[in-house]
Every structure is written in structure tokens, then in C-alpha cells.
C-alpha positions as CSV (number, residue, x, y, z in Angstrom):
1,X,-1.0,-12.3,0.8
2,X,-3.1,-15.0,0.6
3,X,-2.0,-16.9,3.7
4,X,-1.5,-13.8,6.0
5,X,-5.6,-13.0,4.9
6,X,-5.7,-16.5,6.1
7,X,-4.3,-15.8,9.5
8,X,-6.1,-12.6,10.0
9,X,-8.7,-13.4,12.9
10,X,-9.8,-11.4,16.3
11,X,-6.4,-12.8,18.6
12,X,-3.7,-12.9,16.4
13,X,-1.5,-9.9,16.0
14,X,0.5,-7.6,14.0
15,X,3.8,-9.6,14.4
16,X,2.1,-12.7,13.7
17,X,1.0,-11.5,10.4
18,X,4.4,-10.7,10.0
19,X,5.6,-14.1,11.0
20,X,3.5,-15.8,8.3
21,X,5.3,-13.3,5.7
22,X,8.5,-14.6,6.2
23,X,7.9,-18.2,6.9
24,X,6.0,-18.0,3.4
25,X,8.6,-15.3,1.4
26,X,11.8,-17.6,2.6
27,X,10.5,-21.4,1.7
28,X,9.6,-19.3,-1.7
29,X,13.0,-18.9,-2.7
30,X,13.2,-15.4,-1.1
31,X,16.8,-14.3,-0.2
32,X,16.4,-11.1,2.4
33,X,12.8,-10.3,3.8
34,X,13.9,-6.4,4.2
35,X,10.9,-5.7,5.9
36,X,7.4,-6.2,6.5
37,X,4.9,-3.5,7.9
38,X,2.2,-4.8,10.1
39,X,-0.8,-2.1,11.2
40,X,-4.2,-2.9,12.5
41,X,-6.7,-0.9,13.9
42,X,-6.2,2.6,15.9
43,X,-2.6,2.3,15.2
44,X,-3.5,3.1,11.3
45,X,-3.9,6.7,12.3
46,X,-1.2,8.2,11.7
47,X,0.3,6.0,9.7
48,X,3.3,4.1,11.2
49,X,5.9,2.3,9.1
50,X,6.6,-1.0,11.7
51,X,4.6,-3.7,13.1
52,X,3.8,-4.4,17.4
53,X,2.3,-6.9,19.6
54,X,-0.8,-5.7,19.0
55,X,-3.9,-8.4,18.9
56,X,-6.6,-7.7,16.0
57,X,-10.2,-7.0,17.0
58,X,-13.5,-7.8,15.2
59,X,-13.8,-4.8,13.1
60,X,-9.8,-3.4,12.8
61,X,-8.5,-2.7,9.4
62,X,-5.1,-4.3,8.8
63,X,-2.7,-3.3,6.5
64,X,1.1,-4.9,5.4
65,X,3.2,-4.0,3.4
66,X,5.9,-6.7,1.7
67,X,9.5,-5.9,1.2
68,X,12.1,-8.6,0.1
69,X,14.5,-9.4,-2.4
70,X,13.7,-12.6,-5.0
71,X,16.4,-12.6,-7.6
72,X,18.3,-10.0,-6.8
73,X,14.8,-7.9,-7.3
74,X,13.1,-5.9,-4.7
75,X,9.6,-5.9,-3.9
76,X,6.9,-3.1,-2.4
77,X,3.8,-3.9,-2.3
78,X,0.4,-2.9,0.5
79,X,-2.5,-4.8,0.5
80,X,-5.7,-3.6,3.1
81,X,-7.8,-6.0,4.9
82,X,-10.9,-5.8,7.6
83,X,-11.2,-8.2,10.5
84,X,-15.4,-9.0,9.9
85,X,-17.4,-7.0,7.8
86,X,-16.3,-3.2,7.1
87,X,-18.3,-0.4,8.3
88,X,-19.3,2.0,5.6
89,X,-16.4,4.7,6.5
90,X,-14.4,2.1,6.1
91,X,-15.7,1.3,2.6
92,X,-15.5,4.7,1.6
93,X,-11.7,5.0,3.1
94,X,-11.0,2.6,0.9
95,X,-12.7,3.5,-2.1
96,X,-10.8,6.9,-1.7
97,X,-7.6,5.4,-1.7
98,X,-8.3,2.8,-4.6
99,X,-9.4,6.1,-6.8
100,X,-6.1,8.3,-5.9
101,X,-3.9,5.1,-6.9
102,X,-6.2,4.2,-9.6
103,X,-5.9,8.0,-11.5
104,X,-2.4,8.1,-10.7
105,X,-1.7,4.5,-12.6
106,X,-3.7,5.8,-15.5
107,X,-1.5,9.2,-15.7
108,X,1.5,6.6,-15.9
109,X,2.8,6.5,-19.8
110,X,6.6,7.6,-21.3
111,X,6.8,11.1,-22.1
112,X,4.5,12.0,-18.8
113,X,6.0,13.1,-15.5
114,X,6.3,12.6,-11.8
115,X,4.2,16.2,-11.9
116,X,1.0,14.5,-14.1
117,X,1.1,11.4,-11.7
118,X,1.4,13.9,-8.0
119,X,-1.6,15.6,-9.5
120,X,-3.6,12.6,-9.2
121,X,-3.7,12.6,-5.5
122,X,-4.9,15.3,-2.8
123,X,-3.2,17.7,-0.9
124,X,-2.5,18.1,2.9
125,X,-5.7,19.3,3.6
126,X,-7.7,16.2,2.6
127,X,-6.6,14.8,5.8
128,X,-6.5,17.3,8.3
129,X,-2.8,18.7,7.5
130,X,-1.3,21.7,6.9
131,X,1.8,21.3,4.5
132,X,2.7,19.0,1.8
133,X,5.7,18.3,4.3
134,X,3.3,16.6,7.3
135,X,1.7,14.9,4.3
136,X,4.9,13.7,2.7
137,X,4.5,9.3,2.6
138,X,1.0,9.3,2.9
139,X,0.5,9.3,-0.8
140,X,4.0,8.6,-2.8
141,X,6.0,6.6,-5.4
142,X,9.2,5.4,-5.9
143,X,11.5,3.3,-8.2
144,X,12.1,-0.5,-7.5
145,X,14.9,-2.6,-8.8
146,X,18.2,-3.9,-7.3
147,X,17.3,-1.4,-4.3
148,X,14.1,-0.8,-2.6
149,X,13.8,2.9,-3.4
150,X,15.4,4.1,-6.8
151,X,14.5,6.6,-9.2
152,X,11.9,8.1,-9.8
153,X,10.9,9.5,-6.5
154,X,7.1,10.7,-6.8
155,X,5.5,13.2,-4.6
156,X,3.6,16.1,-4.1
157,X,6.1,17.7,-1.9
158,X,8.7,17.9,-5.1
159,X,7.3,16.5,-8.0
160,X,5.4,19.7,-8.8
161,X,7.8,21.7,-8.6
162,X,10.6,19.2,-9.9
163,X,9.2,16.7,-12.2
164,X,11.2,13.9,-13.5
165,X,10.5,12.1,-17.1
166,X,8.7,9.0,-16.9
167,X,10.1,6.4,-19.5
168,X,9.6,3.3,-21.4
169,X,11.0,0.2,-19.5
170,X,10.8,1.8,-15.8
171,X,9.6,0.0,-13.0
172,X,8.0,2.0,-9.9
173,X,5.7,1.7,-6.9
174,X,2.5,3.7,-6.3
175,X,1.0,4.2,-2.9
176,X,-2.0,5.7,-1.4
177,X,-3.5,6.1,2.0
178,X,-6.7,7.0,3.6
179,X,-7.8,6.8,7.4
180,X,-11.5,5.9,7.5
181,X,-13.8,8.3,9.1
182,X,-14.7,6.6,12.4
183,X,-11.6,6.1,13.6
184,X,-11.5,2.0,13.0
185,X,-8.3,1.9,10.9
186,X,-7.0,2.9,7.6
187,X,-6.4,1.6,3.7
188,X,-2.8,1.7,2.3
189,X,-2.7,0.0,-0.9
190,X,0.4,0.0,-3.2
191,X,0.6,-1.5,-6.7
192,X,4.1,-1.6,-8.8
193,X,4.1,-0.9,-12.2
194,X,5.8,-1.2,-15.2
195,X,6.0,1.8,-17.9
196,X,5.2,0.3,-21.6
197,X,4.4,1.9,-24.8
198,X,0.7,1.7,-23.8
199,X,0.8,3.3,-20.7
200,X,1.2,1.8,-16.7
201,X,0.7,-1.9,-16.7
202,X,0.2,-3.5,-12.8
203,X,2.6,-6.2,-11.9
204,X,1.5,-7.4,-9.0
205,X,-2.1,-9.4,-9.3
206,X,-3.7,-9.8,-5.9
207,X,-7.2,-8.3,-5.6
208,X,-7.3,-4.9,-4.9
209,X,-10.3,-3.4,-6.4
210,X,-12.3,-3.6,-2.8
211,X,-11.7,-4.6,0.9
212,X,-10.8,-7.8,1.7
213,X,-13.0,-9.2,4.6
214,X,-12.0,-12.0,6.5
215,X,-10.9,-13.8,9.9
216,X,-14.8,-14.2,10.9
217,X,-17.6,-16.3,10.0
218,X,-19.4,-15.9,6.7
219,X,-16.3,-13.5,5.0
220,X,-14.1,-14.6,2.1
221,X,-11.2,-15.8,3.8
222,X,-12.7,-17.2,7.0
């Protein structure tokens, strides 16, 4: 994440980002980059799962998302960044999106289920929707192992109503998303996690507490 934050500046775009992914993942030791979402801007709204040709702007929020294989292991994770300074309904986008995946973490521990962790995040109407169907992605979690989507499956369309046990040892992805107010972009932010004795312990250990600013003068990774 580090070197794509790097290469975020007004000019380069989405497949760029993705170019520095792969260049970095494969002289890593990775042995498939699966995929790599790359979204900046207006295209965060509604959320697309690909990257384009699009060039990043002073202001765009940019989000990627990192799937590969490193030992046999898959990986899923999002990370948010803003070309420049954020405006504040971009802050507060963000901050939404940290809480939701934030709560749900902390409702991670064995002998909960997929029901305690869907509860943690807002329904359909929180953006505008209708049904937990138009809704379904936008805030969801999902096993990770030798595949990229195993067991369990968490969301609000079926974990409610269907809950799966959570157990000691499991290893799963949590994801949340919120487009910020004035139409500049989005946050998508997804941590894995491992279920211990204790309770949902984060794997992955790239800041994710705020919104990364960089590309321009005088922000952290200019």
C-alpha cells in the first residue's frame, strides 16, 4: 500500500495504481495477483468492483482493493486514500465507514455469529436504497484461505435471518463502504481477521484509523 499511496498524484490513473500492485506483489514472492480494484473519484458512487483509465484529480478519493495468493494463501484487503487534503464530507464518509467496520470487528469472538457482526452495520436506507438486496456488497464479510471467498459469508441480506457460528481459529474479511456527501468519492476499507479466544484480532497492519492524504504538496505521502 505504501508504494501505490506513493504513486497517487493528480495524472496518474486507476490502472496505474494497479500497475504498481503487481509489479510490487510479484517481486514479493506473490504467485497469482487475482485481482486488484482501482476506483477514484465519481466512479466511487456506486461502487464498482474493476479499475479504468481514469486520471486522478486534486481532491478524488481512491480506493483498491488487493487480491493475490502468497503461499498458497489468499488475500482481501481495501485501503482509502484522498488526492490533497479531504473535504470534511469526506472525513465524515470515512469516519462512518471506519465505525461500521470498527463495531463489527469488536462483535467478532467464538460462540458469536454472522447475525451479532451484520447488526453492526446499517441498513439499505443509510444510503439511499430500498432493499438489503440493492445493498448487498456494500457492507459484507467473507472467509479467506486457500480461496478468496470461503466460509463464513457475512451479510445483512442472510446473516439475520441465517446466522452461521463464528469459531476459534477462523480467518475472515470485513468490509465497509460509505460515499461521502458531496459527491467527491467514497471510503471502502476492509481489514481480515483472525478469530482467537479473546475476540477478532486485525491481521493486516497498514494505517487505517483515518484518511490517508497524499499525491500533493505538504500531505503524508507527497
Amino acid at each position: 500500500m505504501q508504494p501505490i499511496a506513493r504513486a497517487i498524484r493528480p495524472g496518474a490513473r486507476e490502472n496505474d495504481l494497479v500497475a504498481v500492485a503487481n509489479q510490487v506483489l510479484y517481486s514479493l514472492g506473490s504467485e497469482l495477483v487475482e485481482c486488484v480494484n482501482s476506483v477514484a473519484g465519481s466512479r466511487g458512487k456506486p461502487h464498482p468492483h474493476t479499475f479504468s483509465d481514469r486520471i486522478i484529480r486534486p481532491g478524488d478519493m481512491v480506493f483498491l482493493d488487493i487480491m493475490h495468493s502468497y503461499m498458497g494463501y489468499r488475500t482481501c484487503y481495501y485501503r482509502t486514500f484522498v488526492c490533497g487534503k479531504p473535504t470534511s464530507e469526506q472525513v465524515k464518509a470515512y469516519e462512518k465507514a471506519w465505525k461500521w467496520l470498527k463495531d463489527s470487528i469488536e462483535a467478532v469472538k467464538p460462540g458469536a455469529t454472522t447475525a451479532d457482526v451484520a447488526k453492526a452495520w446499517p441498513g439499505p436506507e443509510a444510503f439511499g436504497l430500498k432493499t438489503e438486496e440493492e445493498a448487498f456488497l456494500l457492507q459484507f464479510g467473507h472467509g479467506v484461505g486457500l480461496s478468496i471467498w470461503e466460509k463464513p459469508v457475512i451479510s445483512r441480506l442472510m446473516s439475520l435471518e441465517h446466522p452461521y457460528p463464528i469459531r476459534e481459529g477462523m480467518v475472515f474479511a470485513l468490509e465497509t463502504y460509505c460515499p461521502s456527501a458531496d459527491g467527491r468519492g467514497a471510503a471502502r476499507i476492509e481489514e481480515e481477521v483472525v478469530v482467537t479466544k479473546e475476540g477478532g484480532e486485525r491481521i493486516f497492519k497498514y494505517p487505517i484509523e483515518e484518511l490517508i492524504s497524499c499525491g500533493l504538496p505538504g500531505t503524508m505521502a507527497y
